[in-house]
C-alpha positions in Angstrom: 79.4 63.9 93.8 80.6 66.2 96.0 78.3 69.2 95.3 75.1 65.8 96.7 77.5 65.1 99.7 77.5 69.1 100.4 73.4 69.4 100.0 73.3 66.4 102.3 75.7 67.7 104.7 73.8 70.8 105.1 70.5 69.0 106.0 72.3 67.0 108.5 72.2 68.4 112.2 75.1 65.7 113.2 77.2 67.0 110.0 79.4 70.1 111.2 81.2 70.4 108.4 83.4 69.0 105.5 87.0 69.6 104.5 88.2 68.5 100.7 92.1 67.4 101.2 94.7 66.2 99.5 95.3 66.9 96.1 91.6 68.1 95.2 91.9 70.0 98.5 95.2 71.6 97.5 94.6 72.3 94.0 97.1 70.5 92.5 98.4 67.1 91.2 94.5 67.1 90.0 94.0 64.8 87.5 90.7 63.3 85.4 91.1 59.9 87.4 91.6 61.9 91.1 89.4 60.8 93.6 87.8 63.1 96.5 89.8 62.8 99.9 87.1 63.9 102.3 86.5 64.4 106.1 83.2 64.8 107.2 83.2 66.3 110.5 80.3 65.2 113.0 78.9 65.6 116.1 78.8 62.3 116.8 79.9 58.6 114.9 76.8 56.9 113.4 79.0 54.9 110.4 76.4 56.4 108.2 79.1 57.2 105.3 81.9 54.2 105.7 85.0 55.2 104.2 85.6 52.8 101.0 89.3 52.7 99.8 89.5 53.5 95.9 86.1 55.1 95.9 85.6 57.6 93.9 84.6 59.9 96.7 86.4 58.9 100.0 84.2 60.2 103.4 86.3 60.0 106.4 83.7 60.5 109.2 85.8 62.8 112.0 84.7 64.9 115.1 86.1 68.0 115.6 88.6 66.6 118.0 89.8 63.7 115.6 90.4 66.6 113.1 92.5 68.7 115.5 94.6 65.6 116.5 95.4 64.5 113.0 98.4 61.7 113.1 101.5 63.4 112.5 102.1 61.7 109.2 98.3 63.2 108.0 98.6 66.6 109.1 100.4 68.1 105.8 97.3 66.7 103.7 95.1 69.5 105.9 97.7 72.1 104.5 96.4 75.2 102.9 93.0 74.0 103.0 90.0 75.6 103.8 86.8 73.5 104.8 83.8 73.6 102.2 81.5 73.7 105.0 81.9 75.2 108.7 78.2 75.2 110.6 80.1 76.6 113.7 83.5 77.9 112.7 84.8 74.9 114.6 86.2 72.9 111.4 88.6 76.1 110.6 89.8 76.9 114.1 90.1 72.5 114.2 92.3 72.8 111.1 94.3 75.9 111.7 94.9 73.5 115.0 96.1 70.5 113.5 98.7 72.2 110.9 100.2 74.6 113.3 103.6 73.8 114.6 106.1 74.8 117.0 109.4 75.9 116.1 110.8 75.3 119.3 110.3 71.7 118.2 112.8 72.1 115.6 115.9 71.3 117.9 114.9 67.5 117.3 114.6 67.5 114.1 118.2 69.6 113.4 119.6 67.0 115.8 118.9 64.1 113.9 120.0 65.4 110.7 123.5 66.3 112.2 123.7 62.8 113.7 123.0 61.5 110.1 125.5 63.1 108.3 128.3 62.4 111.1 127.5 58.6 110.3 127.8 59.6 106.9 131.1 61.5 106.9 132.7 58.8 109.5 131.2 55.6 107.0 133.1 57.6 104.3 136.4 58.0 106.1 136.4 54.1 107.1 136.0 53.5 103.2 132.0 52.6 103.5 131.2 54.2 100.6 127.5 52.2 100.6 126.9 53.1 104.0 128.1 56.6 103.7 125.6 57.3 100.7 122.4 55.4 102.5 123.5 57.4 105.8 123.5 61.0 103.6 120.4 59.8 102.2 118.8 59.9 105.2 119.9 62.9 106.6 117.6 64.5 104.4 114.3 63.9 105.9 115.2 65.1 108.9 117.1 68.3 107.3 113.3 68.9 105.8 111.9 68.1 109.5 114.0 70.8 110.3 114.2 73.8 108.1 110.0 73.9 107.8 109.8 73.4 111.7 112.0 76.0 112.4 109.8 78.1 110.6 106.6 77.1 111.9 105.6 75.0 108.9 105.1 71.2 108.5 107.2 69.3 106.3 105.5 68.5 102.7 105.4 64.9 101.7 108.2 64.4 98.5 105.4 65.0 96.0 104.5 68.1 97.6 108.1 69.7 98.1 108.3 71.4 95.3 105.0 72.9 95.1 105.3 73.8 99.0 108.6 75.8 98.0 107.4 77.6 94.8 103.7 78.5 95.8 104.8 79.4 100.2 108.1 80.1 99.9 110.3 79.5 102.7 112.1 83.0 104.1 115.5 81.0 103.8 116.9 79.2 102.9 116.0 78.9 99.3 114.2 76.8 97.3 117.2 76.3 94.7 119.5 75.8 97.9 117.0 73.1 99.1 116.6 71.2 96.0 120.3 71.5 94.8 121.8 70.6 97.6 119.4 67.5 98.3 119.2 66.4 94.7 123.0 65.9 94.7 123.3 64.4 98.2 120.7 61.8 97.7 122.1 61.0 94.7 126.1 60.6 95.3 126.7 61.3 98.8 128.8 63.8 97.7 130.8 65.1 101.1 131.6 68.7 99.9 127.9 69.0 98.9 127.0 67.6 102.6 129.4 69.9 104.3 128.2 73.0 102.5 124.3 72.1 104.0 125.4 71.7 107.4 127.0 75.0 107.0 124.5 76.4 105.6 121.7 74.3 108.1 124.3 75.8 111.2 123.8 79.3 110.7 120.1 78.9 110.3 120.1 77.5 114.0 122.2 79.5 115.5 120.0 82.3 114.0 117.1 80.9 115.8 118.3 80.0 118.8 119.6 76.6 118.5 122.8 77.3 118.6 123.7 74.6 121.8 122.1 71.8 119.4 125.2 72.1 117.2 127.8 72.5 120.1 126.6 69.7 121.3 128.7 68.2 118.6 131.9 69.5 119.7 134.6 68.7 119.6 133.4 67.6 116.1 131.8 70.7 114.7 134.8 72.3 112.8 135.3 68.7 111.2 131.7 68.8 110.1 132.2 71.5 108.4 134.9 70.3 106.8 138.1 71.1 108.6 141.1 68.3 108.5 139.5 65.4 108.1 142.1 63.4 110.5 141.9 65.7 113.5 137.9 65.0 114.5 135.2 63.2 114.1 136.9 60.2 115.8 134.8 59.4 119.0 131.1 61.6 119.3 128.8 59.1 120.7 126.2 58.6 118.3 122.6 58.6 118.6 120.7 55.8 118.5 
């Protein structure tokens, strides 16, 4: 199916190019029943290939704009792919486009995770143990949101977080730290497993630069890292 759509593609002056993604695209996850995640990148719409959901072979018909400028939540299916087709070179400079990312984002990110896990250690103080563990829970995505943008890299969807961490490593922290640690948060809450990651998750900022995110947090800081549990953490505003 794909090798027609490609013979097609390369007799069609609107057809720039076409980009397999997702699994197929990847490499991996590839099983017998897999479909074909595929943009075909054109000069112009026509709505000659309508994309059909649970086709065998999905077409998403894209101009080279609509590729660079990927919705956020779509941009780590164009990861580590390389177009099947490129007329112009315009579908490879549009994709190296849409999965590049700024690490001077990453203060967002970090900041949301710490205001997660402050919920999380204050719910578990006031006895909300329920509260506490949902609050830990979701500290996590934006800890991921975090440790990839920090390093330029978007954040893998949960099926893709292990592959993302064994086949492009990260240079720290590692992928046993990452998995440990989150494993055992998302599954108990555990405080002295939290308190070790924002250690951890502090001096990676402060080694990049984002030091005055975390201070932000004072006079709570030493309590999130697990000083006297009585002497902070009793009025940071939190964030909404």
């Amino acid at each position: 199916m794909l090798d027609a759509l490609l013979d097609e593609a390369r007799r069609d002056d609107n057809v720039l190019g076409i980009v397999v993604f997702g699994s197929r695209g990847k490499g991996a996850y590839v099983g017998e029943t897999s479909d074909w995640d595929v943009f075909v990148v054109v000069r112009e719409h026509r709505g000659e290939r309508p994309f059909v959901h649970g086709a065998q072979l999905e077409t998403v018909e894209v101009t080279v704009e609509q590729l660079r400028n990927q919705p956020h939540w779509n941009r780590y299916s164009l990861a580590w792919v390389e177009p099947q087709l490129d007329k112009t070179g315009e579908v490879a400079a549009a994709l190296r486009d849409a999965t590049t990312v700024d690490p001077a984002t990453a203060g967002e990110p970090l900041d949301g995770y710490v205001n997660m896990l402050y919920r999380s250690l204050k719910n578990a103080r006031a006895g909300l143990e329920l509260a506490s563990l949902l609050d830990a829970q979701e500290s996590i995505p934006w800890f991921l949101e975090f440790v990839f943008t920090v390093h330029g890299r978007l954040r893998p969807y949960n099926k893709w977080l292990e592959w993302e961490l064994e086949q492009h490593p990260l240079p720290e922290p590692s992928k046993s730290l990452v998995l440990g640690r989150i494993e055992r948060i998302a599954g108990t809450g555990d405080l002295a497993e939290q308190r070790l990651l924002f250690r951890e998750t502090e001096a990676l900022a402060r080694a990049h630069g984002l030091g005055a995110v975390i201070d932000s947090w004072a006079p709570d800081v030493a309590w999130l890292r697990g000083a006297d549990d009585d002497t902070t953490g009793a009025g940071h505003p939190l964030q909404p």
